[in-house]
C-alpha positions as CSV (number, residue, x, y, z in Angstrom):
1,X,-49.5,62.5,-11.5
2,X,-49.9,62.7,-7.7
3,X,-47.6,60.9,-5.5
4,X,-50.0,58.4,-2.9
5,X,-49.2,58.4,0.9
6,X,-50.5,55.5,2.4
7,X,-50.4,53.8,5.7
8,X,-51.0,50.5,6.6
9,X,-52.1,49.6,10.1
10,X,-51.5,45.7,11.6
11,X,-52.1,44.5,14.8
12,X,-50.8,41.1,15.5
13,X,-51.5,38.3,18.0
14,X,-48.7,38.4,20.2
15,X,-47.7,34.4,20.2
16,X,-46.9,35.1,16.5
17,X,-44.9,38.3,16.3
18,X,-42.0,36.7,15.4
19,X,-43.9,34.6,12.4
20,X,-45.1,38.6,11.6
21,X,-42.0,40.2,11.4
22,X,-40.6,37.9,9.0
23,X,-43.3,38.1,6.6
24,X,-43.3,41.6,6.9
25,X,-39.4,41.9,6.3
26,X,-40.2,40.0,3.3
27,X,-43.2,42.3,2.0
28,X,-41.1,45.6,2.4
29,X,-38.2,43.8,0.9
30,X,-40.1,42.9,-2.4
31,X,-42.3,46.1,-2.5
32,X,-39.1,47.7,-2.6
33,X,-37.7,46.6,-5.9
34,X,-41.4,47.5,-7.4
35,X,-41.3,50.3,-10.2
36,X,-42.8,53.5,-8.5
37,X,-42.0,52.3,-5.1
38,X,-40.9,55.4,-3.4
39,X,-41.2,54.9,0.2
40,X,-41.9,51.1,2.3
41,X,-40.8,51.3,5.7
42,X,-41.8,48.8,8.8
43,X,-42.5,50.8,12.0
44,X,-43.4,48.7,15.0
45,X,-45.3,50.8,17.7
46,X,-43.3,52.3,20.2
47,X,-45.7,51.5,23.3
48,X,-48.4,48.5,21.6
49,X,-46.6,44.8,21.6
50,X,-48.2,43.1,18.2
51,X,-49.2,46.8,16.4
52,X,-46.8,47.5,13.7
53,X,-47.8,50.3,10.5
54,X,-46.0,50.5,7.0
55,X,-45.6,53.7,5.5
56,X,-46.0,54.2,2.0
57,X,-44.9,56.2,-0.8
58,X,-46.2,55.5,-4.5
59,X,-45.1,57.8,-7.2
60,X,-49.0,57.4,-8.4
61,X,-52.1,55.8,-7.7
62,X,-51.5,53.3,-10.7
63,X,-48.5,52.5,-9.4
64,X,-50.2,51.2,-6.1
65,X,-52.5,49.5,-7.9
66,X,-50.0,47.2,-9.5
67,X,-48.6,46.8,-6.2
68,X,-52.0,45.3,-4.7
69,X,-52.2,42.7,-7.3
70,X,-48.5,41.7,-7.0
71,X,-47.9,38.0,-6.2
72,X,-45.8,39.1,-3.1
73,X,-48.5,41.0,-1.4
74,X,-51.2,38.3,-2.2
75,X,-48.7,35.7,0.1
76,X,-48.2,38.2,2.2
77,X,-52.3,38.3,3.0
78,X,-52.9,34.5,2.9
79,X,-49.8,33.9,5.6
80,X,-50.8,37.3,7.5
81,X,-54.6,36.2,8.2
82,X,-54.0,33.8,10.6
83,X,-52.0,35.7,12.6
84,X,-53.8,39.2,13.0
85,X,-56.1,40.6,15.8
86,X,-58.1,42.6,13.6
87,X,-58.3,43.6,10.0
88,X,-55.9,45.9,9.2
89,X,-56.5,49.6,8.3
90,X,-55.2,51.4,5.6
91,X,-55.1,55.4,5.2
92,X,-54.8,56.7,1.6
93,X,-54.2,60.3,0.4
94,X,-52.3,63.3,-1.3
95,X,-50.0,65.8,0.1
96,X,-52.1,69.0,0.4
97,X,-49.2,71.1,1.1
């Protein structure tokens, strides 16, 4: 099995990035218990307010897959529409070196 890089890119309205950082302190907590969880880290963008990107780690692509059907992540979606700029972009792939 091949370990799955992902990031996940967010860009928030700014009147609600405090509502955005605590829902996303509670994703990454959660995701972090999940079995095959290797890597979940919050990075907020050093020079764009409101963009923040989670960097992931997944022993396997099955592994991610339970992680996208996880109740967690399906709150996290509902309460995260409202408050995004645009949809959020997500980066998938396997170490080549």
């Amino acid at each position: 099995m091949k370990e799955l890089y992902i990031v996940a890119l967010f860009r928030f309205r700014e009147n609600y990035l405090m509502d955005a950082v605590e829902i996303l302190n509670k994703l990454v907590y959660e995701t972090r218990k999940e079995e095959g969880c290797l890597q979940y880290d919050l990075v907020e963008d050093a020079d764009q307010k409101g963009v923040f990107f989670i960097v992931e780690l997944w022993r396997s692509a099955e592994h991610h897959q339970q992680h996208n059907v996880s109740e967690h992540l399906m709150d996290f979606r509902k309460q995260a529409a409202p408050l995004l700029q645009d949809s959020v972009q997500v980066y998938k792939g396997y170490k080549t070196l």
